[in-house]
Each structure stands twice: as C-alpha cells, then as structure tokens.
N, C-alpha and C positions, 0 to 999 in steps of 0.2 A: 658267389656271395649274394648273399639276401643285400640290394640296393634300395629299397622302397619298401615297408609294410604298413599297412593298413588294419581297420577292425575285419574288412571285407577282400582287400587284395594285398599281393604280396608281387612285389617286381623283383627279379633276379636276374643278377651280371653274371655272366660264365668266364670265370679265369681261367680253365683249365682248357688244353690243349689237349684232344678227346684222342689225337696221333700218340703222344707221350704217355696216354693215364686213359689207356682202356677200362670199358665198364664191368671184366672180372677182376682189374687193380681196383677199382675204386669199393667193387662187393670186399673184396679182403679186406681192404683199409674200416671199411664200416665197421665190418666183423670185427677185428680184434678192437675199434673203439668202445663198441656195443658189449664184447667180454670184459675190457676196461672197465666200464661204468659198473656193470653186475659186484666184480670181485672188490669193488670199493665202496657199491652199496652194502658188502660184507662186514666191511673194516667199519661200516657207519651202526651198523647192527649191534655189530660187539663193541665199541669202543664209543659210539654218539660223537663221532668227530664232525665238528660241527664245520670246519669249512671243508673236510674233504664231501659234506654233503652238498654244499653248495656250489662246490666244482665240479659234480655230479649233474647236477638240476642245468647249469649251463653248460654243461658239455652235448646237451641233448641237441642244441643249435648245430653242432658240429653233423653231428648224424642225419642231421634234415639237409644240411647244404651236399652230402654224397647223394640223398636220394631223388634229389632235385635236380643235382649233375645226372643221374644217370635217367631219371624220366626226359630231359630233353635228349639223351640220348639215346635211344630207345624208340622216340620218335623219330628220327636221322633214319635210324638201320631197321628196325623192327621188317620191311618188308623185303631185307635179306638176309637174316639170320634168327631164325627161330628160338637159339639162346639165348636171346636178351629178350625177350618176351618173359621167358624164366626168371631171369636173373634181375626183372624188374618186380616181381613178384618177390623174391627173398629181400629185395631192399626194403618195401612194403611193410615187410615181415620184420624187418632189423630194426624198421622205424617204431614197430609198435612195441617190443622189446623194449629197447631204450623208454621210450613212454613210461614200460612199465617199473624200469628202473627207478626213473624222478618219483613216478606216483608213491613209491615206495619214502623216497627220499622224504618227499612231501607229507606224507602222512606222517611218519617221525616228526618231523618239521611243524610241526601242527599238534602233537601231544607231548613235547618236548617232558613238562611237567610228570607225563604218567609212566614213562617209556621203562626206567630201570626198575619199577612196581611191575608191571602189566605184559611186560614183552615176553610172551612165551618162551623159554629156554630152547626150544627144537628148531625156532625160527632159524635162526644164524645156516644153522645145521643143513636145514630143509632145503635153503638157495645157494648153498655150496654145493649139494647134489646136482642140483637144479641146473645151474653156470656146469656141471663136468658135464652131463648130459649134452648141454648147446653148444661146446666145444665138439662135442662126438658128433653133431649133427651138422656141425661147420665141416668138420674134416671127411667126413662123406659126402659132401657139395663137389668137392675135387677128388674122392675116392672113386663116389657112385659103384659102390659094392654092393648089390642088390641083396643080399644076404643078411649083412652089416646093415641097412636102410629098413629094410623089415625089420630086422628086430627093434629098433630104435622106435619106430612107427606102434610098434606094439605096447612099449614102454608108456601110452597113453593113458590106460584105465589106474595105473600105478602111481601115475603122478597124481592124478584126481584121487583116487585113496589118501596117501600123504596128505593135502591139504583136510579131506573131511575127516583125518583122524587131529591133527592141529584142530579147528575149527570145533570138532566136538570137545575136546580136550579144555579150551576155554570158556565155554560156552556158558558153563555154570557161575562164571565170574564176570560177567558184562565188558571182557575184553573186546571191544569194540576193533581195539590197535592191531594185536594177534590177526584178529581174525580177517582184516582188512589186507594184511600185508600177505599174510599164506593166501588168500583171491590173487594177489597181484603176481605173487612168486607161479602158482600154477599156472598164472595165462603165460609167463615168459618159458615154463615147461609146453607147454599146450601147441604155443607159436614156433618153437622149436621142436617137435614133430611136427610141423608143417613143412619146416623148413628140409627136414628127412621127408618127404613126402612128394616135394616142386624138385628134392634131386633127383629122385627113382621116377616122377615122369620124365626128366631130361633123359636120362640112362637109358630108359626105354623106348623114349624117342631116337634118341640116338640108335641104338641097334636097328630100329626098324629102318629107319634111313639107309645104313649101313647092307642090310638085307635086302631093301630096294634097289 
C-alpha cells in the first residue's frame, strides 16, 4: 500500500506475504485488472458513463501498488531467478497500459461537451480489437508458443495502419478528441506486442537453459 506520497517521494507499506502471492499471481491479478479498465473504457466510449469513468481513472492506483509489490520483489530474487527480471518488465508494461486507459478516460473527461458530435464512430470499434488482441498476448505469457508469439509480434505494423486510417479519417474536421484517443488506443496495441515479445524471450531463454 502506498503509505506516504509526496510531489517528489512516495513511501510504501508491503502487506502482502510474497510466500502466499507469488509475483506470476500478482502479474495475473494486474492482467486481468488492466483488461478490466480497457473493456470499461469501452462501455465509457459508447455510453459516457460518467462514473464508470471515474472508477477507471482510480482504479489505476490499484495497478501501481502490484507493480510496486513486485519491483521490491524482484529485487529479493532477481539474482536467482531470471524470470522475474521478465516478469518485472511485463508489469512495467501493464503500468503503462493502464495509463493509457485513464488517459483515454481523461480526455473524454476534459471534452465532455464535444464527445457525441466529434467522436469518431470506429473508435469504440478500434479498442475492442485492441483489448482481444492484449488478451491474446496475456495468454501466450503462460502459452509461450513461439508460433502464436510471432504472429502476434507481427500484428504491429497493422495496428499502426488502424490508427493512421482513424486519424486521417478526422483530420479534415479539427477532431482533436478522435484523434487523441486512436494515439492512446495504438500505444496499449503497441505495448501489447511488447508484451508477446518479453514472452518469446522467456520461451527462448527458457529452451536454451534447458539445452544447457
């Protein structure tokens, strides 16, 4: 739990008993909060529910105290287990994800006024592809089907199309909103090929190991 914050520091209590709540439970637990926020930044897209967005924007706290539990743990093991070097990297990864969820949030939150004029129709669309995709790249974390990792991993230049055809698509209309939120939707595409990327190096470490 975050006990102390500052402009400049941040002091933190560890409740958790690191014997009962290993740090690939506490990656799951992220995971499906971090799916959470996306699939209700959905519902906020379509619907402007206005406190499911605000339980969005603070749910982001939640995500920061797993990856704060698992950087002090990480620091404990790291020089006996080369998977949580990994697995420190995909929380990283979870944390900016989430970010990009609120940012989302928050930019609605901030054109309240313009959003049922202005909000591209493909948006909603665009980050439900988006969320099936970083479920695919969750469940190759524990698949690491090298096969299945590649293609995902390739799935890159794809997701960047999507956005630049959104983005050209408004461009002629000073949709500022659109175009802010397809930027945020492709970096949680973007960061999830990352996150297929830190698994196929596990996978591959792993075999060499194994081979050794």
């Amino acid at each position: 739990e975050i006990f102390e914050e500052t402009s400049k520091t941040i002091a933190l209590q560890n409740v958790l008993d690191s014997s009962s709540f290993p740090i690939s439970k506490s990656f799951r637990r992220m995971a499906l909060n971090v799916e959470t926020m996306i699939s209700d930044t959905i519902r906020v897209l379509e619907d402007n529910d206005i406190a499911l967005r605000e339980s969005i924007i603070s749910r982001d706290d939640e995500v920061d105290r797993y990856h704060f539990y698992m950087m002090r743990e990480v620091m404990k093991k790291s020089g006996d287990d080369h998977e949580v070097v990994f697995l420190l990297l995909l929380s990283r990864i979870m944390e900016r994800i989430a970010d990009h969820a609120v940012n989302i949030c928050l930019l609605i939150k901030a054109n309240d006024d313009e959003k049922h004029e202005k909000l591209d129709e493909n948006i909603p669309e665009y980050l439900r592809s988006i969320n099936e995709f970083f479920l695919k790249c969750v469940e190759q974390y524990s698949r690491k089907g090298l096969v299945a990792l590649n293609s995902l991993i390739e799935t890159r230049g794809e997701i960047i199309k999507n956005k630049t055809e959104i983005k050209k698509r408004v461009s002629g209309t000073v949709n500022l909103l659109s175009s802010s939120i397809a930027e945020e939707i492709s970096r949680i595409g973007l960061y999830s090929v990352d996150i297929a990327e830190i698994s196929m190096d596990m996978a591959l470490a792993g075999m060499k190991e194994a081979r050794i």
